[in-house]
N, C-alpha and C positions, 0 to 999 in steps of 0.2 A: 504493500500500500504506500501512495505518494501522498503528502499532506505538504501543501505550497502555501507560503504568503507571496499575493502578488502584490507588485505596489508600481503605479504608473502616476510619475508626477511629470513627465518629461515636457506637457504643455500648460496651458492654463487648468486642465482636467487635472483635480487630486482625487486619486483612486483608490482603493484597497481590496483585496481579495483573497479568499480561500479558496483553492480550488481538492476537491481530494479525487485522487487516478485521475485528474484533467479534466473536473467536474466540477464547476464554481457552485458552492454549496452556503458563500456570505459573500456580501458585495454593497460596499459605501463608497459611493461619491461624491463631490459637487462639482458640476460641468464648469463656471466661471471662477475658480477661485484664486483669490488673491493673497492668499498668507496659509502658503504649501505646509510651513513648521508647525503652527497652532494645530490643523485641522490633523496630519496623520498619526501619529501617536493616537490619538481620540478615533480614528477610523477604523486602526489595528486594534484596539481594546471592544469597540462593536463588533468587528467581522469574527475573530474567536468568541465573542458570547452566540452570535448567530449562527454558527458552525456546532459549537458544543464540545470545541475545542483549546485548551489551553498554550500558550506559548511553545513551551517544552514539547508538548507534546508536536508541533510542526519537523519536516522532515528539511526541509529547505526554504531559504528565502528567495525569490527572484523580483530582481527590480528590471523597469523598462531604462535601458541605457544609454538610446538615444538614436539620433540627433535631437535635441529640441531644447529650451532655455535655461542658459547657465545657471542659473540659480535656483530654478525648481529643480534642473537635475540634480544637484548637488546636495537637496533639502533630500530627495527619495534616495541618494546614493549612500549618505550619513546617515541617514535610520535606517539603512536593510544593514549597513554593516556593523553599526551598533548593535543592532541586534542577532548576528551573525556571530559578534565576541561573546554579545552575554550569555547566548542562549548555545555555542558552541555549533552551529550549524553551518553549511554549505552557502555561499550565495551564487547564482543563476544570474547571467544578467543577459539580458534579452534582445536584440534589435526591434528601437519603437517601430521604424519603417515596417519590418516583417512581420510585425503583428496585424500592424492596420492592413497589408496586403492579404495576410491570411482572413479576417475576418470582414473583405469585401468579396471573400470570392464568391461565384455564384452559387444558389442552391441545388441545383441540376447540371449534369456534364457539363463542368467547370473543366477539364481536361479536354483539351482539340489532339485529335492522332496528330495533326499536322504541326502541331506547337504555331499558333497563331493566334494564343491568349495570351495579354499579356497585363501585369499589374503595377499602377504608380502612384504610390502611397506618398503623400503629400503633407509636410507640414509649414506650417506659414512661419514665416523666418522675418516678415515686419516688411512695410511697402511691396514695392512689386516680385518679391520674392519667397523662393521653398526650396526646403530643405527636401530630398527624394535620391530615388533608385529605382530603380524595373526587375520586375521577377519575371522570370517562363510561368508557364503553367503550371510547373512543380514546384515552384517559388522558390527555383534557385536564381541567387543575386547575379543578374548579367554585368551590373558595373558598379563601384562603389560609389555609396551616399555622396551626393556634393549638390553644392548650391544653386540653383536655378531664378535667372532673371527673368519674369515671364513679359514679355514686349515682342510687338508685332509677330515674326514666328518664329522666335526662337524654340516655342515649345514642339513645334511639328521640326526643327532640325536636331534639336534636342535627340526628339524620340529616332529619326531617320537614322543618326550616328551609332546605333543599336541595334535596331529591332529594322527586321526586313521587313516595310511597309505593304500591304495589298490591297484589296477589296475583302478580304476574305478575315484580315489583320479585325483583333479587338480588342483596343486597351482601355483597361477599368481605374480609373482615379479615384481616390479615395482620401479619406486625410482633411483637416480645418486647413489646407491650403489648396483645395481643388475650388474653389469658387472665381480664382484667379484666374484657372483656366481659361472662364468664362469671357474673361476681359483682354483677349490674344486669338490668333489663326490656331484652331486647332484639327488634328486629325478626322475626319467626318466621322468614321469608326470607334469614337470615344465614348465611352459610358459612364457616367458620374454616380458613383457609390452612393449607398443612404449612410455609409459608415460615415461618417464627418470629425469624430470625436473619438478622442483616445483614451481607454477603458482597460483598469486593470485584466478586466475580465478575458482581454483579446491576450493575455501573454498565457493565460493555460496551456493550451497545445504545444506551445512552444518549450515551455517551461517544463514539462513532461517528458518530451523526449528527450531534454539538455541533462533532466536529472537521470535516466534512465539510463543514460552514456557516458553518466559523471563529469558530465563536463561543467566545470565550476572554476569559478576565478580565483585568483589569490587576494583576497580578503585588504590586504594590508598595500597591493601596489593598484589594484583596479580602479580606471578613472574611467566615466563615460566619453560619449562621441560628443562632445560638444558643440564643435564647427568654427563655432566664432566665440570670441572671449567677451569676460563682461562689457556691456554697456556703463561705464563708471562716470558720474560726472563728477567735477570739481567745486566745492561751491568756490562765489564770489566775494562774499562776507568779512574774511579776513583780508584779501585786496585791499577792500573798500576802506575798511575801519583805519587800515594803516594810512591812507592818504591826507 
């Protein structure tokens, strides 16, 4: 038996989850949140009372690892590992993109013989831009995550540097950065996910075969995908006062 804590803070979504054999069995979010530290601690102590499960008693932790905002990632990365020392367990850490990919795929023959599905999980990176990658039909990663300017067709050359275009071709977006899409040339064959939002609940599967294979990080050197570093301002105040 697998007993997971999931936890996805990678975007404005704070998540928490139990999943047990890849079964989310409690589940706390809030889709807009804005102070990642107060609410998870408080998420994790719901999702074990609504499970029926104690800390201890979980078999691993797995956090979503990114790409997505410095700061929230860094709020879910320090509570999965803090609690990785206290409670002596595993941590899992997840690719956010391949989650959102896996849980846009279709409900019916999601697999083409031909490999001409394809998937591009999206997350908003601020102005006209997303963070992303493409998966085949098996959702293996054709290129690694990077950042995407979405203007005039960058996104239909984007995808063309990839993915062999056709008629027959159908790429599914998904992700709080596909709305961009909308605002750019894109490929006619594009299908827009109802997934929009990043949910502890999408790293189960994932998080299940990773424990399954042991594939686990090293606790003490493991840093997420970031991208880009923080956004810091300066204040002006002390300029000022000195003059």
């Amino acid at each position: 038996m697998s007993r997971i804590l999931l936890i996805e803070t990678a975007t404005e979504v704070c998540s928490v989850a139990i999943a047990v054999n890849g079964v989310v069995v409690a589940l706390e979010e809030v889709q807009e949140s804005l102070n990642h530290a107060a609410l998870l601690t408080l998420q994790i102590s719901r999702c074990a009372e609504q499970s029926g499960l104690t800390l201890p008693e979980l078999d691993a932790i797995a956090v979503s690892a990114g790409p997505g905002s410095y700061t929230s990632l860094r709020v879910g990365i320090s509570v999965a590992k803090g609690l990785c020392y206290a409670l002596n367990k595993p941590l899992i850490a997840v690719d956010t993109l391949l989650t959102l990919a896996l849980a846009s795929k279709p409900p019916v023959k999601a697999a083409d013989e031909n490999g001409r599905l394809f998937f591009l999980p999206m997350i908003d990176a601020r102005r006209n831009e997303v963070w992303t990658s493409i998966y085949d039909q098996h959702f293996r990663q054709i290129n690694f995550p990077q950042p995407l300017i979405l203007e005039n067709n960058s996104f239909v050359n984007y995808i063309a540097d990839f993915v062999p275009l056709s008629n027959e071709s159908r790429l599914v977006v998904s992700g709080n950065g596909m709305q961009k899409v909308l605002n750019v040339t894109f490929f006619e064959n594009t299908v827009m996910s109802t997934i929009k939002k990043c949910s502890a609940q999408y790293l189960s599967e994932t998080a299940l075969k990773m424990f399954q294979n042991s594939d686990f990080q090293d606790i003490a050197y493991f840093e997420p995908l970031y991208m880009k570093p923080p956004n810091i301002t300066v204040s002006n105040k002390s300029a000022w006062h000195e003059k």
